[in-house]
C-alpha positions as CSV (number, residue, x, y, z in Angstrom):
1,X,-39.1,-70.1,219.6
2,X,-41.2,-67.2,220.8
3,X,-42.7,-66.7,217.4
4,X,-43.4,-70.5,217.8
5,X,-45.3,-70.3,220.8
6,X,-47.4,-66.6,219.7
7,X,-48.8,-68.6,217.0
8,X,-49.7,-71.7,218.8
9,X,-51.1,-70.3,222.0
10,X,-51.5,-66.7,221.4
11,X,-54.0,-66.6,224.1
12,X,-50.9,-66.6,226.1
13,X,-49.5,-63.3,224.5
14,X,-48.8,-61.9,227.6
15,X,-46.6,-64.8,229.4
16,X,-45.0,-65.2,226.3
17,X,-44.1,-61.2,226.4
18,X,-42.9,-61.6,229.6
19,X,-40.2,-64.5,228.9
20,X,-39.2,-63.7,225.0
21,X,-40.3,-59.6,225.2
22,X,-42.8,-58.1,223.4
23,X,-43.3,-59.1,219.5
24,X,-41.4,-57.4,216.6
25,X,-44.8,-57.4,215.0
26,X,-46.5,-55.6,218.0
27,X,-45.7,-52.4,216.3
28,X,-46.1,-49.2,218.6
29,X,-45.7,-51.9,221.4
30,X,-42.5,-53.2,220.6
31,X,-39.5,-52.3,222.3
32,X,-35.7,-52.9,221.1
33,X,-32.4,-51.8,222.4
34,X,-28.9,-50.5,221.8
35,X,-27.3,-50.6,218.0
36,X,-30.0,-53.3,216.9
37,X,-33.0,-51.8,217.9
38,X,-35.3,-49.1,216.1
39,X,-37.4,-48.0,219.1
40,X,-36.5,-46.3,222.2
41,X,-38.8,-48.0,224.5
42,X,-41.6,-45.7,224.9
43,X,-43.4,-46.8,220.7
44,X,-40.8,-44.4,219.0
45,X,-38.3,-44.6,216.5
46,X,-35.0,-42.5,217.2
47,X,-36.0,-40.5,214.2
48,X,-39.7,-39.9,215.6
49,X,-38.5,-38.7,218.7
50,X,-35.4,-36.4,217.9
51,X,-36.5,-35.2,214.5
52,X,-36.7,-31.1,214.2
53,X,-39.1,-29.4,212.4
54,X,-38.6,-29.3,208.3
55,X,-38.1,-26.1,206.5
56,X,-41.6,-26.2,205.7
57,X,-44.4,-26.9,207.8
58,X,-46.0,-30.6,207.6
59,X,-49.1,-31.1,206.2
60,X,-51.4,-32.2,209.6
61,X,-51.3,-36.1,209.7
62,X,-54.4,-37.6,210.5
63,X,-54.4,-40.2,213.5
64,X,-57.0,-42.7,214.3
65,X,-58.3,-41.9,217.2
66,X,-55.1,-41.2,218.9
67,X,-55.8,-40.3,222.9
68,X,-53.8,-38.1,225.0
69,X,-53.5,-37.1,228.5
70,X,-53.5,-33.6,229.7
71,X,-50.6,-32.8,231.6
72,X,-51.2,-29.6,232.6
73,X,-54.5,-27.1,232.5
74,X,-54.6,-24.7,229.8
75,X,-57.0,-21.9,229.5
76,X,-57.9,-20.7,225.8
77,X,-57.3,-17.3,224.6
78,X,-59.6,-16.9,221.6
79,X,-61.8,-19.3,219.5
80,X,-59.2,-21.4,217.6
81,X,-58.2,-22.8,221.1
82,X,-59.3,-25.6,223.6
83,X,-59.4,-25.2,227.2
84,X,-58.7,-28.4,229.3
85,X,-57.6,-29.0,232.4
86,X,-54.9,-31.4,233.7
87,X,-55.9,-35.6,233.7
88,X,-58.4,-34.6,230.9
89,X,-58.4,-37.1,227.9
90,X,-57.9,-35.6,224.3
91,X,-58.8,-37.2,221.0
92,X,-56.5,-35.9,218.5
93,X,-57.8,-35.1,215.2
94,X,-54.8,-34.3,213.5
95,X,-51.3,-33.5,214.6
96,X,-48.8,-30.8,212.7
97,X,-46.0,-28.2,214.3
98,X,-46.7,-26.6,218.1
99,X,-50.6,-26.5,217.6
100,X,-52.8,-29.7,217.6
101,X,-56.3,-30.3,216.5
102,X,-58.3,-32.1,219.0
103,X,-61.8,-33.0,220.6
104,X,-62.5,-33.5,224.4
105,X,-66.1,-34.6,225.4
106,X,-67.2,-33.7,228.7
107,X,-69.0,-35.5,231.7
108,X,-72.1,-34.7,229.7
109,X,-71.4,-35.6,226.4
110,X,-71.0,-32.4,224.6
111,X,-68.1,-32.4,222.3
112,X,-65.7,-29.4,222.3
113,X,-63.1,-28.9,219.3
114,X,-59.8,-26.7,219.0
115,X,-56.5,-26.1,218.6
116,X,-54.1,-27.5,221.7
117,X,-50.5,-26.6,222.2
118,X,-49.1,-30.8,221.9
119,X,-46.0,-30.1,224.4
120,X,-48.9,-30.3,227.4
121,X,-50.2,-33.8,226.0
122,X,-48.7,-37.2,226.9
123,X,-50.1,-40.2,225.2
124,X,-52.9,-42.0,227.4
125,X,-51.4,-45.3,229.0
126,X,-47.5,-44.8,227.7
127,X,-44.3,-44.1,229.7
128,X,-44.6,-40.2,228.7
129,X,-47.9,-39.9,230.6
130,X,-46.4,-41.0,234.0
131,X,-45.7,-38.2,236.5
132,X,-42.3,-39.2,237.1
133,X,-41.2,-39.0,233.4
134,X,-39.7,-35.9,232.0
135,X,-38.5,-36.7,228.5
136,X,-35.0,-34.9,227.0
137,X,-33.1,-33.7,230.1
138,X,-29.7,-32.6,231.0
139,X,-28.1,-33.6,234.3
140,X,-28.6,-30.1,235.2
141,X,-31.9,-29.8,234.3
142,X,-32.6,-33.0,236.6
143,X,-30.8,-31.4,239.5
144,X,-32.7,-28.0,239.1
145,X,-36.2,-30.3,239.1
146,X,-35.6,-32.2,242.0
147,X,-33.7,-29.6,244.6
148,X,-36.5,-27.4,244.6
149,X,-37.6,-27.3,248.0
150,X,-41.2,-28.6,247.2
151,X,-39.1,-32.1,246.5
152,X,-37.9,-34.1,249.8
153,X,-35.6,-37.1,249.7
154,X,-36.7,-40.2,247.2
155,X,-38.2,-37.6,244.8
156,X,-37.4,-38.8,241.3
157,X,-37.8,-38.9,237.5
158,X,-36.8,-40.6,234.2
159,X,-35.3,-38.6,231.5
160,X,-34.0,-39.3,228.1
161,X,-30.1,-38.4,228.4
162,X,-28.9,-35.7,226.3
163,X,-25.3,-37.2,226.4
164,X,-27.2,-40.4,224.9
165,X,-29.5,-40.4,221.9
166,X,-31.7,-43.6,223.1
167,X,-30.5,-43.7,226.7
168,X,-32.5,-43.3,230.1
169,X,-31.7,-41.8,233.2
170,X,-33.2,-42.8,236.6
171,X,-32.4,-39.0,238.7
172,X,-33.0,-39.4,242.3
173,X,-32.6,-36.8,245.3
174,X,-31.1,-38.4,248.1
175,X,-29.7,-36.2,251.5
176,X,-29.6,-32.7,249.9
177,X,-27.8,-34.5,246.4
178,X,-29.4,-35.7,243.5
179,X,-27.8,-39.3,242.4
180,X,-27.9,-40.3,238.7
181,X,-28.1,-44.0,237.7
182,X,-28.0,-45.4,233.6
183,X,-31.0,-47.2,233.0
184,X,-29.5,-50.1,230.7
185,X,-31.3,-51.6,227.7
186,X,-30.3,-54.5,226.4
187,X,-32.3,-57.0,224.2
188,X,-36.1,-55.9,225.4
189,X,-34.4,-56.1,229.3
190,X,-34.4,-52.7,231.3
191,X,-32.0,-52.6,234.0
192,X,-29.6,-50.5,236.6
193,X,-27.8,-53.7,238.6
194,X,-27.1,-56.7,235.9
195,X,-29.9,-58.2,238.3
196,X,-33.1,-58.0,238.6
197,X,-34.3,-57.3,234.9
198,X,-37.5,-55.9,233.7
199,X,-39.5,-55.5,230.4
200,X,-40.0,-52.1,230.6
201,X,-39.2,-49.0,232.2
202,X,-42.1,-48.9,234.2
203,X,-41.8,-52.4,235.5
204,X,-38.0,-51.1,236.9
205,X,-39.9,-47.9,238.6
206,X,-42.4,-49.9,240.3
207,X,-39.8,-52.4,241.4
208,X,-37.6,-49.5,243.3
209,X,-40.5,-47.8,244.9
210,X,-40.4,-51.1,247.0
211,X,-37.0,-52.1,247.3
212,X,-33.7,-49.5,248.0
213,X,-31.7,-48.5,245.0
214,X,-28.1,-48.6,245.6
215,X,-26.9,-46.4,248.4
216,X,-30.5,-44.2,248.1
217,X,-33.5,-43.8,249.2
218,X,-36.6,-46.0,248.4
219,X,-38.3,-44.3,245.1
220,X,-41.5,-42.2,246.3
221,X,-43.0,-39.6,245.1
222,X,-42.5,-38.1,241.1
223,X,-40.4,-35.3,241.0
224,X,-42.6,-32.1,240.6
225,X,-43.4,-30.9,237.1
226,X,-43.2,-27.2,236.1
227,X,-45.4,-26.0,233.2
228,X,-43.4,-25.8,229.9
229,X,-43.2,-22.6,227.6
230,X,-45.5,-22.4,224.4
231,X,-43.1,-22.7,221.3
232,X,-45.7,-20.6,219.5
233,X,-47.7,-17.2,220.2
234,X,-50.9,-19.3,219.2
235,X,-52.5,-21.0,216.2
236,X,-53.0,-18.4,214.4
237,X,-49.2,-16.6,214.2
238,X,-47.8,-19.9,213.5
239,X,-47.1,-18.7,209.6
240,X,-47.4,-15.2,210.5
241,X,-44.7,-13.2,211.4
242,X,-45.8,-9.4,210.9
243,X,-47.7,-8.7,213.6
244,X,-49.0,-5.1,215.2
245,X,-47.4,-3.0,217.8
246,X,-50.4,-2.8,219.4
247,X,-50.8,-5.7,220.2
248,X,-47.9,-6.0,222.7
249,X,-47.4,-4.3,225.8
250,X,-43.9,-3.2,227.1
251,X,-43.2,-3.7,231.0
252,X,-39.5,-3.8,232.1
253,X,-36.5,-3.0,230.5
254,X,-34.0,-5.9,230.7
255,X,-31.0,-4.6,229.1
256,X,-29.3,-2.5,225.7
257,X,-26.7,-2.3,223.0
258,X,-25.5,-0.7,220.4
259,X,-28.7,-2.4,217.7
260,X,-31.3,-2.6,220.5
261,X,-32.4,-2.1,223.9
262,X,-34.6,-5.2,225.1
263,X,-37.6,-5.3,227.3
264,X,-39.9,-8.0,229.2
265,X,-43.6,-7.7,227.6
266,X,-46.8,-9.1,226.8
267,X,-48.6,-10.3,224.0
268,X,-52.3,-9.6,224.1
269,X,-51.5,-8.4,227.7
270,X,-51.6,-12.2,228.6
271,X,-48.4,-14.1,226.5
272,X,-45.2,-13.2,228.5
273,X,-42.5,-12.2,225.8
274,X,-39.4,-10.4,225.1
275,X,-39.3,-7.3,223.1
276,X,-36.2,-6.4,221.5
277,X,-36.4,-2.8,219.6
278,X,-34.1,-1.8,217.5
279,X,-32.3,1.8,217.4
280,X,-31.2,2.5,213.8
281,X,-34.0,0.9,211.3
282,X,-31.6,2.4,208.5
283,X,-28.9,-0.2,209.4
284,X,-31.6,-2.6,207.8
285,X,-32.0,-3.9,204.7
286,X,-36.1,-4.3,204.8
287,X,-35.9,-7.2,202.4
288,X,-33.2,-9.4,203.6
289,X,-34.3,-9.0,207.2
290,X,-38.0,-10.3,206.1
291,X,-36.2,-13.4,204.5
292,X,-34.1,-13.9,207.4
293,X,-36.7,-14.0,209.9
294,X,-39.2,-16.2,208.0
295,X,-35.7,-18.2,208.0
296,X,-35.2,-18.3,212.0
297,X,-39.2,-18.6,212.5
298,X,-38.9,-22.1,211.3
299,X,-35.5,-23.2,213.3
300,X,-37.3,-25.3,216.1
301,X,-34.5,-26.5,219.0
302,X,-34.9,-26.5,222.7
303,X,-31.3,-24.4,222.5
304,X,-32.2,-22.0,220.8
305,X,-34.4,-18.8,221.4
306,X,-37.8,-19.4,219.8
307,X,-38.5,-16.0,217.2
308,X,-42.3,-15.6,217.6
309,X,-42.9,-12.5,215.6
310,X,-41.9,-8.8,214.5
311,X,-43.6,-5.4,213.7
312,X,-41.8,-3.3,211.2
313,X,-44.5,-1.4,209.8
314,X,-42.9,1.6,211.7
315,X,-40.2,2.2,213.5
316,X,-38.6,1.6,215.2
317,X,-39.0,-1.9,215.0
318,X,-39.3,-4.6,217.0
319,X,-39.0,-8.5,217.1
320,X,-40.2,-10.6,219.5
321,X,-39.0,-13.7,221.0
322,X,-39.9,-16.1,224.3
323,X,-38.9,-14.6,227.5
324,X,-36.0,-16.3,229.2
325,X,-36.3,-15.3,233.3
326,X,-32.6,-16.0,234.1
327,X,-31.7,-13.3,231.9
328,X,-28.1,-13.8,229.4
329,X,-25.2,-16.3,230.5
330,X,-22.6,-13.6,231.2
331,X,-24.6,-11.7,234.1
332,X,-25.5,-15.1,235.0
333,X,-22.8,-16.7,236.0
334,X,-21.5,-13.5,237.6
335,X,-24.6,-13.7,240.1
336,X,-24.2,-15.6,243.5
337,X,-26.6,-18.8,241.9
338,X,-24.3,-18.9,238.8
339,X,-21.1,-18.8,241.3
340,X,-22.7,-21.7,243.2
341,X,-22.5,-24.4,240.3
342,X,-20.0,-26.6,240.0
343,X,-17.4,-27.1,236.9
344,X,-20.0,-30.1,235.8
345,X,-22.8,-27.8,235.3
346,X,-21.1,-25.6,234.0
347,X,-19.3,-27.5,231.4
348,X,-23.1,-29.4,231.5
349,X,-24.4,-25.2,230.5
350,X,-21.9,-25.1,227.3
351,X,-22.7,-28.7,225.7
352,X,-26.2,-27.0,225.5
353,X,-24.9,-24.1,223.4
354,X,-22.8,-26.3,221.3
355,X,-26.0,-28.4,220.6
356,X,-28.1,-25.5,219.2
357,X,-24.7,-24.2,217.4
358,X,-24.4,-27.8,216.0
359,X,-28.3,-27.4,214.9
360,X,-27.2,-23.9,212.8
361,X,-24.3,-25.7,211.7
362,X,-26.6,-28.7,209.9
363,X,-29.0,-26.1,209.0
364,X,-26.3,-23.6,207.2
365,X,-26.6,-20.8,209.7
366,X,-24.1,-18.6,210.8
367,X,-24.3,-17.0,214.3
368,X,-21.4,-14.2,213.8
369,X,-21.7,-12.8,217.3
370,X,-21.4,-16.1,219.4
371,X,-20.6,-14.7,223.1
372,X,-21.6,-15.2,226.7
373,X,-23.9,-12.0,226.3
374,X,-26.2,-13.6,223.7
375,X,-26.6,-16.8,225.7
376,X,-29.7,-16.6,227.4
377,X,-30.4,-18.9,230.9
378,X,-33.7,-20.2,231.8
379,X,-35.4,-22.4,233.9
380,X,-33.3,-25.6,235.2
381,X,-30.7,-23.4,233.3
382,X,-31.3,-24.5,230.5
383,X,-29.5,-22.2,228.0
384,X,-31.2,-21.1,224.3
385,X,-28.9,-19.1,222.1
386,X,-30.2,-15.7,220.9
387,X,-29.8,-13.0,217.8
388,X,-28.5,-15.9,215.4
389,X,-29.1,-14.4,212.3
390,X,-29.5,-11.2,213.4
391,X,-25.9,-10.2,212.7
392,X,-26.3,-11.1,208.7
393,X,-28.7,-8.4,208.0
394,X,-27.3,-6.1,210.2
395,X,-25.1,-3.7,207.7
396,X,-23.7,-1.1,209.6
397,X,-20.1,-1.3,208.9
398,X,-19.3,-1.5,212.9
399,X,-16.5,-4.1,212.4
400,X,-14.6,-1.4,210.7
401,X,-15.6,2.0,211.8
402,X,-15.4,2.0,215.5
403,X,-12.9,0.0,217.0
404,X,-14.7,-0.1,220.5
405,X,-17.7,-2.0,218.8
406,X,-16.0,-4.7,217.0
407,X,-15.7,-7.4,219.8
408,X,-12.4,-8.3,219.2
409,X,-11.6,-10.6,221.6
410,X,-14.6,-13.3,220.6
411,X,-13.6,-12.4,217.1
412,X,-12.1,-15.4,214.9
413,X,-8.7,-13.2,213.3
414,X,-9.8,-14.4,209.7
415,X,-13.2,-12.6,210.3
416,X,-11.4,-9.4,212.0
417,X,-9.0,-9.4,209.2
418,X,-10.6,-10.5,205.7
419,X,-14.5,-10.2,206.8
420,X,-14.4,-14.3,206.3
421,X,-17.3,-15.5,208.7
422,X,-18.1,-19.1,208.6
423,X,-19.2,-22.1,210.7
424,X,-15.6,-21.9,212.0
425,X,-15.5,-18.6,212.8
426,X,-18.1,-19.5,214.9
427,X,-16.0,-22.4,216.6
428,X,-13.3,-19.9,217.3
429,X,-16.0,-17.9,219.6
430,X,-17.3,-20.9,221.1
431,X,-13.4,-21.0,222.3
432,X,-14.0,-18.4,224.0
433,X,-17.4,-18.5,225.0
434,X,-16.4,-22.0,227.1
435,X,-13.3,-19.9,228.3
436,X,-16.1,-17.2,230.2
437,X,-18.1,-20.2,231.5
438,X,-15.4,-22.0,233.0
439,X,-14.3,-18.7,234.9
440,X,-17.6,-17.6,235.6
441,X,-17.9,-14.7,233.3
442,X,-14.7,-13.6,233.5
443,X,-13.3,-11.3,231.1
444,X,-10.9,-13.1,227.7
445,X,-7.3,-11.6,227.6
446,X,-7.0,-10.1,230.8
447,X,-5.1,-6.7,230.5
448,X,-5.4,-6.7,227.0
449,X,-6.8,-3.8,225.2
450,X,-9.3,-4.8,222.4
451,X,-7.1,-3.3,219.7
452,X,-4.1,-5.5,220.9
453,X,-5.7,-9.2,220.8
454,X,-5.9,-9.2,216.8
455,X,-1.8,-8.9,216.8
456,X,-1.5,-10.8,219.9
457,X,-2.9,-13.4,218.5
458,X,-1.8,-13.3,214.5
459,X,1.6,-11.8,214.9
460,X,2.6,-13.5,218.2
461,X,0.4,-16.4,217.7
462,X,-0.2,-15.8,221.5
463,X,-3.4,-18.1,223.3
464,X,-4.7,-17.8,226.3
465,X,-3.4,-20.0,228.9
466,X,-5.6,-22.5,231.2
467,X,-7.7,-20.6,233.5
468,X,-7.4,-21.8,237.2
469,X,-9.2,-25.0,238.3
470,X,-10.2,-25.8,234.3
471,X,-9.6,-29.5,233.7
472,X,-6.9,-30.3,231.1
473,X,-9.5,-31.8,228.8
474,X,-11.4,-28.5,228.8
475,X,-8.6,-26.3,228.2
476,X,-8.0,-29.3,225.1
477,X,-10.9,-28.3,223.4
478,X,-10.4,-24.7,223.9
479,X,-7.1,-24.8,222.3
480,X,-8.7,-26.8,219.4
481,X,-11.0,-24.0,218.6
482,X,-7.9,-21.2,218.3
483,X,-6.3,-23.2,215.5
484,X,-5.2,-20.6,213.2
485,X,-6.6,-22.4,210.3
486,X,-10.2,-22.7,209.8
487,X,-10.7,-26.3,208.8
488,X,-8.8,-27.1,211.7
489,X,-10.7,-27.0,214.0
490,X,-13.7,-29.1,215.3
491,X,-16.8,-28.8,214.0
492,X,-20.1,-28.5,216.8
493,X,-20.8,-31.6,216.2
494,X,-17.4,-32.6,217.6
495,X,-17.5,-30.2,220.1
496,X,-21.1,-31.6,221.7
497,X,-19.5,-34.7,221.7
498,X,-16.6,-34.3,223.4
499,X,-18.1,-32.1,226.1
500,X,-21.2,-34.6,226.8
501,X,-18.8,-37.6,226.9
502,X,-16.9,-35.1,230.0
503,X,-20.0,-35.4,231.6
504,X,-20.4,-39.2,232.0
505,X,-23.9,-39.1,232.2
């Protein structure tokens, strides 16, 4: 019937929008919902919007005329790059990777070209360049946005759930909490009460900035943005990944270990980084650590610690990565704000790593060393595993040598015993990994001496019990990742799943 009427009176396009929803044939306009619908309501496909990065870079696409909005200002640091300043319109020329080409003409007409780093665009008149819209966000992340004390009561935003591939979330900080409500989608209809209904996400906004939500607060203003990390050093290191000492400066050191000490740094003395420098270059073998990090220069996940460069040329050498402030999830969640979250967050903190270990899984990659202490926090703790890969091309023999090195009690017993790592192996550390979150960085096996928990846990078949205050389902999935055989235990994919669904976001 709606087809009908387009083609009769299609002067009419927008009434008949309004009663039928928008077109199938609109293209980038159409929106479509749940199980039968390709796009997620903002002119994506599910595969648009969640697709990673391929092995290989794209080749640039060329767009006609597609215009963006500047979110934020950014100042260029060489020629390749173009300075803009937040609200300024962007014509992009071509898009590809973390860098993209694009003009700007200013108030005078002169037209400036130059590389731009996309995640501080929003396309001009869509959902994504509204204030209040934040794009992928855990429930965590929300509540981190909107307590900050520059938010008061009524702040808000939209995000894309992480416990739902298509689904919204309308976040809202009411009397010192922050209140979540499912924004439902059903056939072209946007809703959080079965009634009213609205075309489009917008629409619903608008509607609850004048009328009360529930039990909260009238919508008012956006919640306020904070400036996202570059994934990239610049243009120019994007397929580089030997770079010079000299060009990065060392400021404070952040912590050590038996391979490397790490310190906070800049590149150029303007890009904040991390520098981590290994102690024993001979423990290297040159050519399988160049392979492996061309390898983790490509993997492209908001979990996982983006690998910007290294400098081996002499030693020793170093690689450098983005800096996380929080610092790793062991000290962490030691520290008076990691004692202060709740069980939710926390179990929110460990669906995050097993979504980057579910990325390595898909991609082949085995961590080796999964643990608490290479789990870096940032900000609206959002936490990004680090050293994955590292461990392959390490070939000291520590996990024989020295029993003091080999951490036993993250250890899988088929990898402490027969050297078998795997994408299981990595499960089994995960096990306990979720074990030191959910007693805020407490230690595994209590009173049990390294040497002891291989036995302990082969000979006796001994587990840990639950700790205090961890819910049943918790300590369920623990116990599902100490199965004693491999392939029995979950894979990440599992694992995200079942933690997310604990969340009920």
């Amino acid at each position: 019937m709606g087809e009908c009427l387009r083609k009769t009176c299609p002067c009419l396009k927008t009434l008949w929008d309004r009663i039928y929803g928008p077109s199938p044939t609109d293209g980038e306009n159409s929106v479509k919902a749940d199980s039968d619908c390709a796009s997620d309501g903002l002119g994506h496909t599910e595969a648009d919007r969640y697709g990673q990065p391929a092995s290989a870079p794209l080749p640039p696409q060329r767009t006609a005329a597609a215009l963006y909005t500047a979110l934020w200002d950014f100042e260029s640091r060489d020629g390749q790059e173009l300075s803009f300043k937040a609200g300024d319109m962007l014509e992009i020329v071509s898009s590809s990777g973390d860098w993209w080409s694009a003009k700007k003409i200013d108030s005078h007409g002169r037209v400036a070209t130059g590389f731009v780093p996309f995640n501080y665009l929003a396309r001009a008149e869509s959902v994504e360049s509204q204030p209040w819209f934040f794009g992928k966000l855990s429930r965590v992340e929300a509540l981190n946005h909107l307590m900050s004390a520059e938010n008061d009561n009524g702040s808000f935003l939209v995000r894309i759930s992480e416990t739902d591939s298509m689904g919204f979330v309308l976040s809202v900080k009411s009397q010192a909490k922050v209140k979540h409500f499912k924004i439902f989608n059903t056939c072209n209809q946007f809703y959080v009460d079965p009634s009213p209904q609205f075309s489009s996400v917008l629409e619903l906004v608008e509607y609850y900035q004048t009328h009360r939500l529930a039990t909260s607060d009238l919508l008012r203003n956006p919640c306020i943005r904070k400036r996202p990390q570059l994934e990239v050093l610049s243009p120019s290191t994007v397929d580089e990944w030997e770079l010079p000492k000299e060009q990065f400066t060392l400021e404070k050191m952040l912590g050590g270990g038996h391979f490397a000490d790490v310190y906070s740094g800049r590149w150029k003395n303007h890009t904040k980084v991390a520098i981590k420098i290994l102690k024993n270059n001979d423990a290297l073998v040159q050519k399988d650590f160049q392979l492996e990090v061309q390898i983790m220069k490509r993997f492209r996940h908001r979990h996982l610690i983006s690998l910007f460069a290294v400098c081996t040329s002499s030693a020793p050498f170093y690689i450098i990565t983005e800096l996380i402030e929080k610092g790793d999830l062991l000290n962490f969640l030691k520290s008076p704000e990691g004692g202060a979250l709740d069980m939710e967050s926390l179990i929110d903190m460990a669906a995050q790593v097993a979504d980057g270990m579910a990325y390595l899984e898909a991609h082949n990659s085995i961590h080796r060393d999964l643990a608490a202490r290479n789990v870096l926090v940032g900000e609206g703790y959002v936490c990004k595993i680090a050293d994955f890969g590292l461990a392959r091309v390490i070939k000291e023999p520590v996990y024989i040598s020295d029993d003091k090195k080999i951490p036993y009690k993250w250890t899988a017993p088929e990898a402490i015993g027969h050297g078998r790592y795997s994408g299981k192996s990595d499960v089994w550390s995960f096990g306990i990994l979720l074990y030191e979150t959910v007693t805020y960085g407490a230690v595994p096996y209590p009173g049990v001496r390294n040497c002891d928990v291989y036995h302990l846990v082969t000979r006796d078949n001994f587990r840990m019990p639950s700790p205090p205050h961890c819910p049943q389902v918790i300590y369920n999935i623990m116990r599902s990742c100490w199965r004693a055989e491999p392939e029995d235990r979950p894979t990440f994919k599992i694992l995200r799943h079942e933690l997310e669904n604990y969340q009920d976001d």
